[in-house]
DSSP file (Angstrom, degrees, kcal/mol; ACC not computed):
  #  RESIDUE AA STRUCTURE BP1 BP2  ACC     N-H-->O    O-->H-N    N-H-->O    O-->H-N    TCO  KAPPA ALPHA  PHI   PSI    X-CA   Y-CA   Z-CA
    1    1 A X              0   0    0      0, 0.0     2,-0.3     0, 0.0     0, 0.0   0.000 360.0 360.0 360.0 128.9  160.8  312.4  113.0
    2    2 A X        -     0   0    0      1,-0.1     2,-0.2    40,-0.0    40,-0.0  -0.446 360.0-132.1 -64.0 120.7  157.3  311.9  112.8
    3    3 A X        -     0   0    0     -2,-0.3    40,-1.0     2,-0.0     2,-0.3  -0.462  17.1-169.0 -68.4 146.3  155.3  313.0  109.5
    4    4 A X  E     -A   42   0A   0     38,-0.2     2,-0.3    -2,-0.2    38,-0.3  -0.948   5.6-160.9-137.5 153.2  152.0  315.1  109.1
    5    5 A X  E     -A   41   0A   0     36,-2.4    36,-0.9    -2,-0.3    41,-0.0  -0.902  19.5-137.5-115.7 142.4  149.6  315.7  106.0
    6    6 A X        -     0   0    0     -2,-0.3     4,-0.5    34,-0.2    -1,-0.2   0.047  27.0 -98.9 -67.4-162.9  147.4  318.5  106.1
    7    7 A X  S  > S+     0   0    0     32,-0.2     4,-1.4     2,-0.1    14,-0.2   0.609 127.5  47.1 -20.6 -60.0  143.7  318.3  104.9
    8    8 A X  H  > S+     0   0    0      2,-0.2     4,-2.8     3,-0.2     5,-0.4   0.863 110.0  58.0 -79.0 -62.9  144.2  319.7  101.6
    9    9 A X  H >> S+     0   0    0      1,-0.2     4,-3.3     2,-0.2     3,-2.1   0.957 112.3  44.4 -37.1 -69.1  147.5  317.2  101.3
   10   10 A X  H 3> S+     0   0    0     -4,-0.5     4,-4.1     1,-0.3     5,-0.4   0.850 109.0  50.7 -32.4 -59.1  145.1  314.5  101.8
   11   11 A X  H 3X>S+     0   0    0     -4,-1.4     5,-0.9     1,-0.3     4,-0.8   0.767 114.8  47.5 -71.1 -14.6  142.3  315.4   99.6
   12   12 A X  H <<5S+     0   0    0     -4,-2.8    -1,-0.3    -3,-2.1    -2,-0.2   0.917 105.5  55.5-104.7 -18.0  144.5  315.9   97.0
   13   13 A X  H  <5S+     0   0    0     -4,-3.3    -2,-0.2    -5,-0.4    -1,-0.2   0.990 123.9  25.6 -42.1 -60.4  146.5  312.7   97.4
   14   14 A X  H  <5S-     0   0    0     -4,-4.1    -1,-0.2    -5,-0.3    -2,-0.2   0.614 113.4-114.4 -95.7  13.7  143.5  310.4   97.1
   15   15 A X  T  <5S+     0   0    0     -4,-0.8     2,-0.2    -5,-0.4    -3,-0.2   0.884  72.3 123.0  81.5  29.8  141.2  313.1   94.9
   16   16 A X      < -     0   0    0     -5,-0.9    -1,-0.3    -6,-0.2     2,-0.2  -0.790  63.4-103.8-122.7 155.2  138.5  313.8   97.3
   17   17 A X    >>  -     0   0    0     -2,-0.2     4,-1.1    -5,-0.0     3,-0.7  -0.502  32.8-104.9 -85.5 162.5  137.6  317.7   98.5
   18   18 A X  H >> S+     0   0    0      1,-0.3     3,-1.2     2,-0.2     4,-0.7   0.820 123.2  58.5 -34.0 -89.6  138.4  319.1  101.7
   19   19 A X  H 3> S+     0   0    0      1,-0.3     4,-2.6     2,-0.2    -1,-0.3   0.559 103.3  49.0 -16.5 -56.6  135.1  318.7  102.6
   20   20 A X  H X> S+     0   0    0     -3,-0.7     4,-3.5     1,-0.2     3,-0.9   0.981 114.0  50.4 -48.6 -63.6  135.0  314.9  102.0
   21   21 A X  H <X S+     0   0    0     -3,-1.2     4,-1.9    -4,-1.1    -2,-0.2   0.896 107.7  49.0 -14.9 -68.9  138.2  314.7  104.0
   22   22 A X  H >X S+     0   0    0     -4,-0.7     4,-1.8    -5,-0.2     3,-0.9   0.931 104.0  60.9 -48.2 -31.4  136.9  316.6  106.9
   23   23 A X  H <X S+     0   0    0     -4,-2.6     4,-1.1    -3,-0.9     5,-0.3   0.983 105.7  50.3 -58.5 -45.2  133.7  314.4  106.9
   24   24 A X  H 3<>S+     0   0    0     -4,-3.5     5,-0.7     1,-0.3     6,-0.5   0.581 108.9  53.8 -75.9   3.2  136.2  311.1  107.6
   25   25 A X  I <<>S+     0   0    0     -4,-1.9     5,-0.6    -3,-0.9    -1,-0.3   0.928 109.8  41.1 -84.7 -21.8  137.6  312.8  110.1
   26   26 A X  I  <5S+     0   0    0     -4,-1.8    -2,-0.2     1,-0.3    -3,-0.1   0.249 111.0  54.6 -59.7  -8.2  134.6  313.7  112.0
   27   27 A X  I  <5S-     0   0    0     -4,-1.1    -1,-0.3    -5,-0.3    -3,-0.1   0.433 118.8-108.7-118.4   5.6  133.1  310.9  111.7
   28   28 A X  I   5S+     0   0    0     -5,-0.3    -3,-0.2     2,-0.3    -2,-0.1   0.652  84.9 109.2  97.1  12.9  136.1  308.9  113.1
   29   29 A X  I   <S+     0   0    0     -5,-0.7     2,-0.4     1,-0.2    -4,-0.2   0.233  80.8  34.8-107.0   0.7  137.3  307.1  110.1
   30   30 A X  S   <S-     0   0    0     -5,-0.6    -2,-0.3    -6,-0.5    -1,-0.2  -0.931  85.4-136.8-157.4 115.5  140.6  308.9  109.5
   31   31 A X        +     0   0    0     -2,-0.4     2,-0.2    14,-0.2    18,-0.1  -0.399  32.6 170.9 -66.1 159.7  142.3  309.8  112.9
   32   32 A X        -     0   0    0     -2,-0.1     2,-0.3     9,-0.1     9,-0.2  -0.932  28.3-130.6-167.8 174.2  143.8  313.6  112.7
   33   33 A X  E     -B   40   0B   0      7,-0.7     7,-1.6    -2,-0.2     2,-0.5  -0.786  22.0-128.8-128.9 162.0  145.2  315.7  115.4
   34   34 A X  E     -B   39   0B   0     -2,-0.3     2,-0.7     5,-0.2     5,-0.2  -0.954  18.1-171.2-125.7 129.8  144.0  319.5  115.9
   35   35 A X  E >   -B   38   0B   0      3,-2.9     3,-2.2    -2,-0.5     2,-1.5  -0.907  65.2 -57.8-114.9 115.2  146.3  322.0  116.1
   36   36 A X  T 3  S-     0   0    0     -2,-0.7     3,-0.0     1,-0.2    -2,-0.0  -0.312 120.6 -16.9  36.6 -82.5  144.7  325.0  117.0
   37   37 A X  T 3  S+     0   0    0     -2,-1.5     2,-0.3     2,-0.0    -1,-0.2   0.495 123.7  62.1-132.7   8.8  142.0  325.5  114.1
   38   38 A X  E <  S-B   35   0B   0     -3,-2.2    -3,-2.9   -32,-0.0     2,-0.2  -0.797  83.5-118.9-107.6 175.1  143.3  323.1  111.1
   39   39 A X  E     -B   34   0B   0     -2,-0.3     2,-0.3    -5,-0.2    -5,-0.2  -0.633  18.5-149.7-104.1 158.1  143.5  319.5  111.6
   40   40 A X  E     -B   33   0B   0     -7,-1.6    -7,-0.7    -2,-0.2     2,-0.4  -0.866   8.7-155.3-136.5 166.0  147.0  317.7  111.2
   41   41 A X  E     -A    5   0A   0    -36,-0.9   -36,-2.4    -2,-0.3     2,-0.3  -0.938  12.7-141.1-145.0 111.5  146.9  313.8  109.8
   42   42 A X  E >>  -A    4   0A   0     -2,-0.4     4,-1.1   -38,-0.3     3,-0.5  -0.683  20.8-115.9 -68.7 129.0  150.0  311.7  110.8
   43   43 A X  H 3> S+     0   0    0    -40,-1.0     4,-1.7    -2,-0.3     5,-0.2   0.825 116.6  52.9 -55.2 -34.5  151.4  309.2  108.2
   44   44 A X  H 3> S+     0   0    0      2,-0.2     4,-1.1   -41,-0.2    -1,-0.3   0.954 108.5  47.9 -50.5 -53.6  150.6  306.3  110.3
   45   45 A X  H X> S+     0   0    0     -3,-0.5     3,-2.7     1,-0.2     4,-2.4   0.898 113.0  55.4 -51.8 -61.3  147.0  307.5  110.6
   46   46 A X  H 3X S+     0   0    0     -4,-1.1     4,-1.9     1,-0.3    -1,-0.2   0.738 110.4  36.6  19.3 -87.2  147.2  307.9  106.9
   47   47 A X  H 3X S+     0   0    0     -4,-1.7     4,-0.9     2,-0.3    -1,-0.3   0.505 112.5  62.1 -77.9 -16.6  148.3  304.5  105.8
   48   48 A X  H <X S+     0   0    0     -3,-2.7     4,-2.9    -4,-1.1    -1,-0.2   0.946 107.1  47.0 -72.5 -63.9  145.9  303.2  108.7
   49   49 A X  H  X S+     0   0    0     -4,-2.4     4,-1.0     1,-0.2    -2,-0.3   0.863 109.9  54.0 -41.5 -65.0  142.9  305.0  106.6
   50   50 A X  H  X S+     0   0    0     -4,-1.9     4,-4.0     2,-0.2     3,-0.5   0.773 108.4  44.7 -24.2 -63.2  144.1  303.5  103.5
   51   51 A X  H  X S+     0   0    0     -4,-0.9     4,-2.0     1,-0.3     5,-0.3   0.972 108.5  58.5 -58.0 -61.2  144.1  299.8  104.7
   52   52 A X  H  X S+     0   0    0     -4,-2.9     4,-1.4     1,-0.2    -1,-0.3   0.777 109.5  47.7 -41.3 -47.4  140.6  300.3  106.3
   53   53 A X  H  X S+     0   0    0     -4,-1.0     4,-2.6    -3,-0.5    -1,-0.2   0.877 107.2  51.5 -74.1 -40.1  139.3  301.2  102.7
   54   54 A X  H  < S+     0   0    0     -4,-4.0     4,-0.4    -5,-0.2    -1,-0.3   0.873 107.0  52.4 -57.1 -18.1  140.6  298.7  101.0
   55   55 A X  H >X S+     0   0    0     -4,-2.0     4,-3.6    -5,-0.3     3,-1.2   0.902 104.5  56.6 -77.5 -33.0  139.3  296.5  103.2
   56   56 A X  H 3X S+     0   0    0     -4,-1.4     4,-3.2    -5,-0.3    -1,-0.2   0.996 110.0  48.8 -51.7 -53.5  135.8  298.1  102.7
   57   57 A X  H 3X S+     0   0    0     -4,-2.6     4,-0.9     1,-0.3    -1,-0.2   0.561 106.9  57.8 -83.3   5.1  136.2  297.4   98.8
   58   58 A X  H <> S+     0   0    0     -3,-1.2     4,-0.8    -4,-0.4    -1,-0.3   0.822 107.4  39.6 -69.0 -62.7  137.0  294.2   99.4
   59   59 A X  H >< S+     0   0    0     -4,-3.6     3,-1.0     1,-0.3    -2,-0.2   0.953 113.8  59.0 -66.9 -36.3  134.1  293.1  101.2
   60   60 A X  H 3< S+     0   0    0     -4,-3.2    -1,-0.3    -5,-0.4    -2,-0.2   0.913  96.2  61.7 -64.4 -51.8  132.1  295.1   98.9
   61   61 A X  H 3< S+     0   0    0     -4,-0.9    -1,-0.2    -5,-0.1    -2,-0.2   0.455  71.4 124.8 -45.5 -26.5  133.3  293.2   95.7
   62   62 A X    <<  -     0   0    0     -3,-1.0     2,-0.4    -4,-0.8     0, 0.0   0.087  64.1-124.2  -4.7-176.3  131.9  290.0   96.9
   63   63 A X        -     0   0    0      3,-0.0     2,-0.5     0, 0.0    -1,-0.1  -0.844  28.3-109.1 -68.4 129.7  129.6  288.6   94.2
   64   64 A X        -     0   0    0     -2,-0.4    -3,-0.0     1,-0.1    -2,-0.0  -0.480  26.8-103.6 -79.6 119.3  126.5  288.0   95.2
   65   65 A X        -     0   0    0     -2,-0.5     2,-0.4     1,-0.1    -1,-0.1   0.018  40.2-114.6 -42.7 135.3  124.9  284.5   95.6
   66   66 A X        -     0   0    0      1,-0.1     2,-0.4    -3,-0.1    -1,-0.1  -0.453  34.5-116.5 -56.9 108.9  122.5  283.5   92.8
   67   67 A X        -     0   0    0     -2,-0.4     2,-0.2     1,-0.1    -1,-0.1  -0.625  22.2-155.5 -94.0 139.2  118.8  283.1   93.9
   68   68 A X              0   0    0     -2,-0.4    -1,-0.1     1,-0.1     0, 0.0  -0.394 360.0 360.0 -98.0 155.2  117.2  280.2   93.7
   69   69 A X              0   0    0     -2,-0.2    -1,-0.1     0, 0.0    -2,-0.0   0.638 360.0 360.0-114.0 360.0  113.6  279.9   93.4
């Protein structure tokens, strides 16, 4: 049987407000389903989002090359 998080589940899993939540889904960064007028979040999509951000803070952590003059 397939698993769902709400909104609300979400934001409070990782500590962000609804609102933040809503944003990534609208803006395509966290897949969601709509059922009727809330949004429904499948654990796959879930754990998808998760990977994708770590990968973001990955690349961001880089150190940055020294410049030489």
């Amino acid at each position: 049987m397939k698993e769902f998080f709400s909104v609300l589940e979400v934001a409070k899993l990782l500590n962000l407000s609804r609102s933040t939540v809503l944003y990534h889904i609208k803006s395509g960064n966290l897949k969601s389903n709509r059922v009727g007028k809330i949004y429904i979040i499948s654990k796959e999509d879930f754990a998808d989002f998760l990977k994708d951000k770590k990968k973001e803070k990955k690349v961001k952590k880089k150190p940055e090359e020294p410049l030489l003059f």
